[in-house]
N, C-alpha and C positions, 0 to 999 in steps of 0.2 A: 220769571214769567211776567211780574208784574212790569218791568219795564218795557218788555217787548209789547208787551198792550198797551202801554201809553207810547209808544215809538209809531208805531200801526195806526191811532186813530189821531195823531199829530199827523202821518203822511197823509190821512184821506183827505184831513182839513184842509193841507196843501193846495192836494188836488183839485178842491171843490173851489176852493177861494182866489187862489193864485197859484197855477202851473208851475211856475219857478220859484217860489219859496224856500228858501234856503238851500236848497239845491249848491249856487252857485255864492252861497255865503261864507265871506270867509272869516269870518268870526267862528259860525259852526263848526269850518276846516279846522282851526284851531283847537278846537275839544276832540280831535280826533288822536291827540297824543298818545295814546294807550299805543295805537296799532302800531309804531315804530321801536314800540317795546317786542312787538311779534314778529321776530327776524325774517323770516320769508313772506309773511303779510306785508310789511312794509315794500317787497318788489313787484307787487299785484297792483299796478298803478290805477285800475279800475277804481280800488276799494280808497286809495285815499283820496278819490274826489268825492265819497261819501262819507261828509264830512261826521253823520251822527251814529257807525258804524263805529267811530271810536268808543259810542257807550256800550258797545256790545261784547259784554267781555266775553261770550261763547266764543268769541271768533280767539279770544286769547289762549283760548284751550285746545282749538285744532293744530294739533301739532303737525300738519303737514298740509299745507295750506296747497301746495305747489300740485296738487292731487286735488281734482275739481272734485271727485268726488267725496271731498270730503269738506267741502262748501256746499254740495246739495244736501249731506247729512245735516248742517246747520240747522232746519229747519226755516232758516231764514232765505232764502234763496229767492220764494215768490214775492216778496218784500223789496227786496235787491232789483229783479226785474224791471217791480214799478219805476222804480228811480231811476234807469236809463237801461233800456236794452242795449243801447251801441256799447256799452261800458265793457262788455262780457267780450266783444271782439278783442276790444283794447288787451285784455289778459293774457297776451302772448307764449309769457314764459308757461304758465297752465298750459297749453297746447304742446309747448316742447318738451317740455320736462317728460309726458308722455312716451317718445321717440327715442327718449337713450336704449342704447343697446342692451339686453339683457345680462347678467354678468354669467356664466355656468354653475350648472347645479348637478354634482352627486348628487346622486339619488339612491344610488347601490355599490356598495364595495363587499365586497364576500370572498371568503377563503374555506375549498371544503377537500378533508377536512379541516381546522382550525390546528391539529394537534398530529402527526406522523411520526414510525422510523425512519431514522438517516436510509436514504436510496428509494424511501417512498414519493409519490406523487401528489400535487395538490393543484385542484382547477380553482385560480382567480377568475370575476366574475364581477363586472361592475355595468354599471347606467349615469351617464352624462346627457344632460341637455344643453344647448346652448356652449358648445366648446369647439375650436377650430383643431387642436392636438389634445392629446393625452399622451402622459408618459408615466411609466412608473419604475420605482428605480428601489432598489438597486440592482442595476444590470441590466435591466429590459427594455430601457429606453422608449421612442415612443412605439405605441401600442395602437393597434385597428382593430374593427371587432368589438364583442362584449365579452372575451372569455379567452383564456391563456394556458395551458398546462406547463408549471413550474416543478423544479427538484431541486427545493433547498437544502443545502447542507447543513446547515443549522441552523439554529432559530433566528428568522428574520421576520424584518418589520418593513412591512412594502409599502411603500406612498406614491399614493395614487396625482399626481397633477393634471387640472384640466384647465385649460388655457384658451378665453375667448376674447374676443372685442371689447366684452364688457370687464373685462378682469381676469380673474383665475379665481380658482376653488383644490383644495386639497382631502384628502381623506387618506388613513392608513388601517391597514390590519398586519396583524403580529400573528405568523406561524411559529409556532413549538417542536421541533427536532429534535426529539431524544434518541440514546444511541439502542439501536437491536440487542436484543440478549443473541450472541452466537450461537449456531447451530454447534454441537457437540460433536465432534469426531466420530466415525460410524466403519465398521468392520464386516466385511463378509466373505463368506465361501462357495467363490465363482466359477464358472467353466466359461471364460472368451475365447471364441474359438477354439473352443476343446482342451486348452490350455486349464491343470487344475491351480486354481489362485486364490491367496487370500489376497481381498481388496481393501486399500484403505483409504477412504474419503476425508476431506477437514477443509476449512476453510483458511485460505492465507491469508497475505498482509492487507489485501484489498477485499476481504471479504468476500472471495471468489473460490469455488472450490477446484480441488485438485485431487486429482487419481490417478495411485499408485497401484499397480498391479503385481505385483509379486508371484512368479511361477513355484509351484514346491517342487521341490528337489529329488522324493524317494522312488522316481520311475519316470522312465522317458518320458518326454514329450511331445506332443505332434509334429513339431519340427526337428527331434531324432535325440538333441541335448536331454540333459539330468537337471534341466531346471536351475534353482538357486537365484533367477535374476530377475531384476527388472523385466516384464516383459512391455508394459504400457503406461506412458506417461499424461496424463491429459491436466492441462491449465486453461486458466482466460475464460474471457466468458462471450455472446455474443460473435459479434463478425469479429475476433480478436481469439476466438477459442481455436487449441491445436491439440491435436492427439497424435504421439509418439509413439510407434508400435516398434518391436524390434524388427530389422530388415533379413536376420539368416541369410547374411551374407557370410561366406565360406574363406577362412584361412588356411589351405592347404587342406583337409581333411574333417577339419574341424569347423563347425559351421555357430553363428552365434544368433540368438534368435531375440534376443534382449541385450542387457546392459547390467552390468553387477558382478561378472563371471571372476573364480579366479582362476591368475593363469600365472605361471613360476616356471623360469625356462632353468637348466642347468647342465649339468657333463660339457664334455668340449665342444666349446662353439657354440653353445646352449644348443647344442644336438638333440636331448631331449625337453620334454616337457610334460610337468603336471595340469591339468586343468580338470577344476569341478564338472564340466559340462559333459567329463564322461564318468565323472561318480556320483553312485547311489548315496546320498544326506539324508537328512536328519531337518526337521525345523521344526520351529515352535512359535508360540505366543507371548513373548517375553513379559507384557505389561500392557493394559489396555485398559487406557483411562477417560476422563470426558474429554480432557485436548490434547492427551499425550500418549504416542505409543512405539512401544520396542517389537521388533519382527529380528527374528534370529535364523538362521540356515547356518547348520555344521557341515565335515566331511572330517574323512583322515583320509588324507592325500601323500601318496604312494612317492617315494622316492628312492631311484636308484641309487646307492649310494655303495658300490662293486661294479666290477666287470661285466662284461656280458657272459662270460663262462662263469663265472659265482656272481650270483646276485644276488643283492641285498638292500633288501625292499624297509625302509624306515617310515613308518606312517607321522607325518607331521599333522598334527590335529590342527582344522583350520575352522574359524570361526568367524560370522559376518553379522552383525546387528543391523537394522536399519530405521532410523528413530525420526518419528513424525512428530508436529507438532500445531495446534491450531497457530494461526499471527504467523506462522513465518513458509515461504516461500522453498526453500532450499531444504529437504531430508539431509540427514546425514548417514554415510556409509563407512562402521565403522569395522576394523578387523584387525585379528589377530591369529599370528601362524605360531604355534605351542609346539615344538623343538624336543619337549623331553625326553623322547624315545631316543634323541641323538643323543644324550649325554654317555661323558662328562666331555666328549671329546669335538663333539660337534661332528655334521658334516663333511666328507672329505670331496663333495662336487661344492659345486657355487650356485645353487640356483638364489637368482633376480625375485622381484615381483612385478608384471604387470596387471595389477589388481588395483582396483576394477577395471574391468575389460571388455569390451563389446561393441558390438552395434545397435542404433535405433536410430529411427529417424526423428531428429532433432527438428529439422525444418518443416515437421508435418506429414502426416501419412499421403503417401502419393506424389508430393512434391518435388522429390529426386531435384532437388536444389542444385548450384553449381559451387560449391565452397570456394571460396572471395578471398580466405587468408586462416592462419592458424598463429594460436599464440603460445606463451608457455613462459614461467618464471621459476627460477631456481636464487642462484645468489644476484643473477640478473636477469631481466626482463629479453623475450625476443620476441620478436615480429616478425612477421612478413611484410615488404611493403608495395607489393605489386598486386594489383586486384585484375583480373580473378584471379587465383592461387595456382602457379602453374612449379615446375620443378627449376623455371628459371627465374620465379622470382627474387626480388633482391631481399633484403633482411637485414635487420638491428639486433644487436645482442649490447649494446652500451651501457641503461641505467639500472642502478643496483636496484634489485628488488628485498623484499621482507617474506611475505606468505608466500609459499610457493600454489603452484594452478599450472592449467593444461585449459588452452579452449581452440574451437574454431568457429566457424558463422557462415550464413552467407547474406549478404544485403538486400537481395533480391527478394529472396522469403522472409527479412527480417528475425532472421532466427540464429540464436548462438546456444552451443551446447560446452558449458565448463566443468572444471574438477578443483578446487578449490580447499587448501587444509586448513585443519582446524590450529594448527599452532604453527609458528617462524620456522624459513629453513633452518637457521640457525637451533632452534629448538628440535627440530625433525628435519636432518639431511633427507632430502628427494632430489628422483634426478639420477640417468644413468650415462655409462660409454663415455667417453675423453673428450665432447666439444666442450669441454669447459677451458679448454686452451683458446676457447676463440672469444670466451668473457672481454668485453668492452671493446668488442673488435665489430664490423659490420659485413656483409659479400664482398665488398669492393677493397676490403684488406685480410680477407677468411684465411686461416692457418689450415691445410687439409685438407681442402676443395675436394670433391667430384672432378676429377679434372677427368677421369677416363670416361665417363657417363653423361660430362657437359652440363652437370647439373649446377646450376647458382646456389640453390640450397644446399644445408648440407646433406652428406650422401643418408640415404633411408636408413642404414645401421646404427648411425652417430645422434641420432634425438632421442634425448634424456626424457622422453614421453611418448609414446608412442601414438601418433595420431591419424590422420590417413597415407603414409607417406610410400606405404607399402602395393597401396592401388591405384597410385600414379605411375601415368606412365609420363617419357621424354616432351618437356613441352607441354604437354595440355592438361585439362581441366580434367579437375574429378569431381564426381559425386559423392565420392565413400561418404558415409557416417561412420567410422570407426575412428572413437575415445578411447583411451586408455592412460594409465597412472603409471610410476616408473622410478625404479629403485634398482642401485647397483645388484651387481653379481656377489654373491655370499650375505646378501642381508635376510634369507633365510636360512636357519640352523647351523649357524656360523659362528665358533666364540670369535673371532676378529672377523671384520672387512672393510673396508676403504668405504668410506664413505665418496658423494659425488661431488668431484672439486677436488679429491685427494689432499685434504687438507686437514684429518681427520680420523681415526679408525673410530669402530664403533663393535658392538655384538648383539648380536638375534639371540643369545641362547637366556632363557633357556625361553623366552618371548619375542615377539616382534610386533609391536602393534603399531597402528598409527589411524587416523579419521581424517574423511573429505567430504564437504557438500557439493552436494552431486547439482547443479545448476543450468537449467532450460529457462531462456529466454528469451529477450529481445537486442538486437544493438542498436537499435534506436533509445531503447531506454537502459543501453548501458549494464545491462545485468549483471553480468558475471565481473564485472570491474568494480559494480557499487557491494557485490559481496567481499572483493578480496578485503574494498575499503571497512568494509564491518567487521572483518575478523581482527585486522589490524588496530582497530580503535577498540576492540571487545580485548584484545590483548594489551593496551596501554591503560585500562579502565584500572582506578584506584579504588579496592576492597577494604570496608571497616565493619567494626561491630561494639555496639555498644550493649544489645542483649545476647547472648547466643556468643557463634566463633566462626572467624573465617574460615573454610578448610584449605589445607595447604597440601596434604597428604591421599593420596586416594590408589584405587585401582592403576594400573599403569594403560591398560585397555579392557577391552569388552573378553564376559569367559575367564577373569582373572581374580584369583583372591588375596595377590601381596597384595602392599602397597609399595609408592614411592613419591616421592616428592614431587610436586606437579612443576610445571614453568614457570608459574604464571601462580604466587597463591591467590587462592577463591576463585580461579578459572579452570577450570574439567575439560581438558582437551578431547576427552574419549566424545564426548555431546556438545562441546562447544558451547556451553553453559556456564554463569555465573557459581559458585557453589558455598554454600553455609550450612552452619550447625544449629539447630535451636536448643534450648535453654531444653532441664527438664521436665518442666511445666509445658514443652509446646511453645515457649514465648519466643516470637526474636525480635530484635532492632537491628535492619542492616543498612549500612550506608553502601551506593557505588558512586565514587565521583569518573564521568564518562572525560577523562584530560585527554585521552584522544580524538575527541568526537563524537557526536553524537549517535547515540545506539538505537536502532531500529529494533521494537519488539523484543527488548531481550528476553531471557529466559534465566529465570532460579530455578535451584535444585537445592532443597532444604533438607536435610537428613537427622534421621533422630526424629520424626514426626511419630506422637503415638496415638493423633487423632487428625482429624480436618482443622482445617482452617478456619478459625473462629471471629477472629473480624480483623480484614487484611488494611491498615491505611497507608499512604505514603505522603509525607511530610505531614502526619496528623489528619489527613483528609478519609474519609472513608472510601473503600475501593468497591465497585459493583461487581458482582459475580458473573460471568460471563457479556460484561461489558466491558468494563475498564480492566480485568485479568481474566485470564482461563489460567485454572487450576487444575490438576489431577489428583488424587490420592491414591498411595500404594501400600496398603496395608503389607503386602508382604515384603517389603522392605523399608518399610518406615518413614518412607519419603516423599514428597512432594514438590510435583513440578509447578512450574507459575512463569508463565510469559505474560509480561505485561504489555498493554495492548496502546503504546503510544512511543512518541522519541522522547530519548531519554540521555536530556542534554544537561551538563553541571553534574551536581553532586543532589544525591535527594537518599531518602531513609525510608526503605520499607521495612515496615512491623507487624505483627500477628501477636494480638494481644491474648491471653484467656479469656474464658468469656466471665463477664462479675455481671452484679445485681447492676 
């Protein structure tokens, strides 16, 4: 302070005595050395013609000299005036430095809320000034507006860029994506369309639910059958959701009003036929757990097995499971035809199985689709290769196949309906009638043609599956929905019969079982092709156990109490399940190394459980309950289901430890 008052009454002397006094001194300029120590002071050419500003060390502390007003805060300023007003023009860079463009400023970046379930919704929400773009990423590129509705799939960290003249500016927020605890599979006792049903709902691999309708069996039903089947299929969700009702279209007398029916032809020329859909059953509730559940329909199904002047009626006890599961896509439809009342000598007709057997509409109720092609694989693969599917299309029968299946589609509706087994032909002959002579052959070298009927395919009698081939007519399209399964003549209560391929004998007595996933979907997304590929990789999968045992031995099918040696140990053909023992404690360690490929959602079946599951991990990790697995417990049989809820690529070890302090 003291300086600046002797600085102040040296200028008035100036003033009073001599107008230019030191002013234009350059000995004075000389003591001005300080201000070249003041980096931006030194380019204010004003200030170093005043030359005794150098004593002014306030000016050494305005750190930002380039900002006039922060030379009017000096204090000094009316001091500065005296000493030349034109000085203050001279200050050019002051005037500009002003002018630079402003750089963008966030102001607001917001995510609400901050924290969601996976398939939830979050509104981004920000404020820029001064920005020519905005983009924020990842994914969204740039952005208009103040606000976005986003659906992360998991936890992501958004960055916000803003982008102007004068620079750029960033800002980010981090959403949190945990996964949903799954709804629990749900059971009820319906009347659709008059139809009595038990319904069962679950959510599949997409977290999309699905409904299964099951008619009961013990009294007609409004479309005239005894029930026992499929009657409605519903998937998908949004503009992507279909519902499959059965169509009761009519095969000669017998009419089908769903999908699931059995049907067993035999006598000469398979002249007669058994089918559930004119008897009175029997069903139940086999199991009904949080993701897991068994549905059963019985009959004893009548068979002629005498003359028509003595007849002689053998009840063969038939029995149908059909087993749901949260995480997967595909029921399985299992069954088994119980012979006993034949022994010791067996049946002296032949009936076949075309079980499962029916109609529904596959391509959506109403949609009377035009079917495009039909497929079917036994020891090989056939085709059709002509779209749409007419009786002159042409056909493949060339490359070997492994799982045998039955499908059709149409493209138009994007819709395929397949059949699908649970174990290798090899493992389970399927497959009926002699076109196995045309194996690795194609139409345009076919052994056996249609030649009287002109037909390209082969003639409707000779398909080892039965599909629509029967509601075709010469030449043109069909609509049928009719699926069906297929197994030579005497593979019901038979001690021997040819298997198909005749390469082979085999016996039904005093059982016959076998399992298929029954599969509605899309052939844009390849469904029934990505199931055969998972049965095939679930059957190369490598079983170990380091607590607990693999099991190797089991039921042969559903409604059975031997055992027998499985295909495949630690694989349950009867459910298409992985299968182990635990320890007596409840403990197990199991390994699967998936060497075929990786496994979608598989499913364990643990037996010998004599409580819940107490803390489930895989490779040591802890598993969430109804996140990362759905479990069941079945107190009345000791076991417990477990589909885990990811792919399941390599080798890894799930355990279920006791529970300790």
């Amino acid at each position: 302070m003291m300086r600046w008052t002797l600085l102040s009454a040296w200028l008035t002397l100036c003033l009073v005595v001599s107008p230019g006094c030191g002013i234009h001194d350059d000995a004075v300029r000389e003591d001005a050395g300080v201000v070249e120590d003041a980096g931006v002071v030194r380019d204010a050419g004003v200030i170093e013609d005043a030359g005794v500003v150098g004593d002014a060390g306030v000016v050494e502390d305005a750190g930002v000299v380039r900002d006039a007003g922060v030379v009017a805060d000096s204090g000094s300023q009316e001091d500065l005036e005296l000493l030349d007003a034109g000085a203050t023009e001279d200050a050019g860079t002051v005037v500009d430095a002003g002018r630079l463009p402003p750089p963008p400023m966030i102001t607001r970046l917001l995510a609400t809320p901050l924290q969601i379930e996976r398939g939830q919704s979050v509104v981004l929400e920000w404020e820029v000034t001064d920005a020519m773009e905005v983009r924020i990423e990842p994914g969204l590129g740039v952005v208009t507006g103040s606000s976005l509705l986003v659906w992360p799939a998991a936890t992501t960290t958004y960055r916000l860029t803003a982008l102007g003249e004068g620079g750029s500016a960033t800002a980010t927020v981090t959403v949190r994506v945990t996964e949903p605890a799954w709804a629990s599979m749900s059971w009820g006792h319906e009347l659709p369309d008059g139809y009595d049903s038990d319904v069962y709902r679950w959510l599949d691999s997409k977290g999309e639910q699905r409904t299964a309708v099951l008619t009961r069996n013990d009294a007609r039903d409004p479309g005239g059958t005894h029930g026992g089947m499929l009657r409605q299929f519903r998937y998908g969700s949004g503009a992507k959701a279909r519902v499959a009702t059965g169509t009761g279209a009519s095969s000669g007398p017998a009419k089908y009003n769903g999908w699931g029916y059995v049907v067993s032809h035999y006598g000469s020329g398979n002249s007669l036929v058994a089918r559930s859909a004119d008897v009175t059953g029997q069903y139940r509730q086999v199991f009904m757990g949080r993701h897991h559940a068994l549905h059963e329909f019985s009959w004893n199904l009548l068979f002629n097995d005498g003359s028509a002047q003595n007849p002689k009626w053998v009840p063969i006890k038939t029995t149908v499971q059909w087993f749901f599961a949260t995480g997967h896509d595909h029921p399985v439809y299992a069954i088994t035809f119980d012979s006993s009342a034949a022994l010791p000598q067996g049946l002296s007709t032949q009936p076949d199985s075309r079980t499962p057997y029916g109609d529904i509409a596959w391509d959506g109720d109403g949609t009377l689709a035009t079917v495009d092609g039909v497929k079917w694989g036994d020891k090989y693969q056939f085709y059709s290769r002509d779209e749409p599917f007419t009786s002159a299309s042409r056909w493949d029968y060339k490359t070997p196949n492994v799982v045998p299946y039955a499908s059709t589609y149409s493209r138009s509706a994007d819709a395929e309906m397949g059949i699908v087994q649970t174990l290798s032909w090899v493992q389970h002959n399927t497959g009926g009638t002699w076109l196995n002579n045309n194996w690795g052959k194609d139409s345009e070298n076919q052994i056996d043609g249609d030649t009287s009927d002109n037909w390209v395919m082969p003639p409707n009698w000779n398909w080892p599956y039965q599909l629509c081939q029967y509601e075709m007519k010469l030449n043109q399209t069909t609509t049928s929905k009719r699926v069906a399964w297929g197994l030579m003549s005497g593979s019901v209560g038979r001690a021997t019969y040819w298997g198909y391929g005749y390469e082979k004998q085999w016996s039904s007595l005093p059982y016959h079982s076998y399992s298929v996933f029954m599969v509605l979907g899309r052939p844009s997304e390849g469904s029934v092709q990505a199931w055969i590929s998972e049965v095939e990789r679930a059957l190369k999968a490598q079983p170990s156990a380091s607590r607990g045992q693999v099991v190797a031995n089991g039921p042969g099918g559903v409604a059975r109490s031997d055992s027998e040696k499985y295909a495949v140990a630690g694989y349950n053909g009867v459910y298409g399940v992985h299968e182990f023992k635990a320890d007596t404690d409840g403990s197990f360690s199991v390994s699967l190394n998936a060497a075929g490929g990786a496994l979608h959602n598989p499913i364990f079946l643990i037996r010998d459980m004599y409580a819940p599951l107490s803390r489930l991990t895989l490779d040591g990790v802890a598993l969430r309950a109804d996140v990362d697995y759905f479990a069941s417990y079945d107190d009345a049989t000791k076991r417990v289901w477990i589909t885990l809820n990811r792919e399941w690529s390599g080798g890894h070890t799930l355990s279920n430890l006791p529970s300790g302090p």
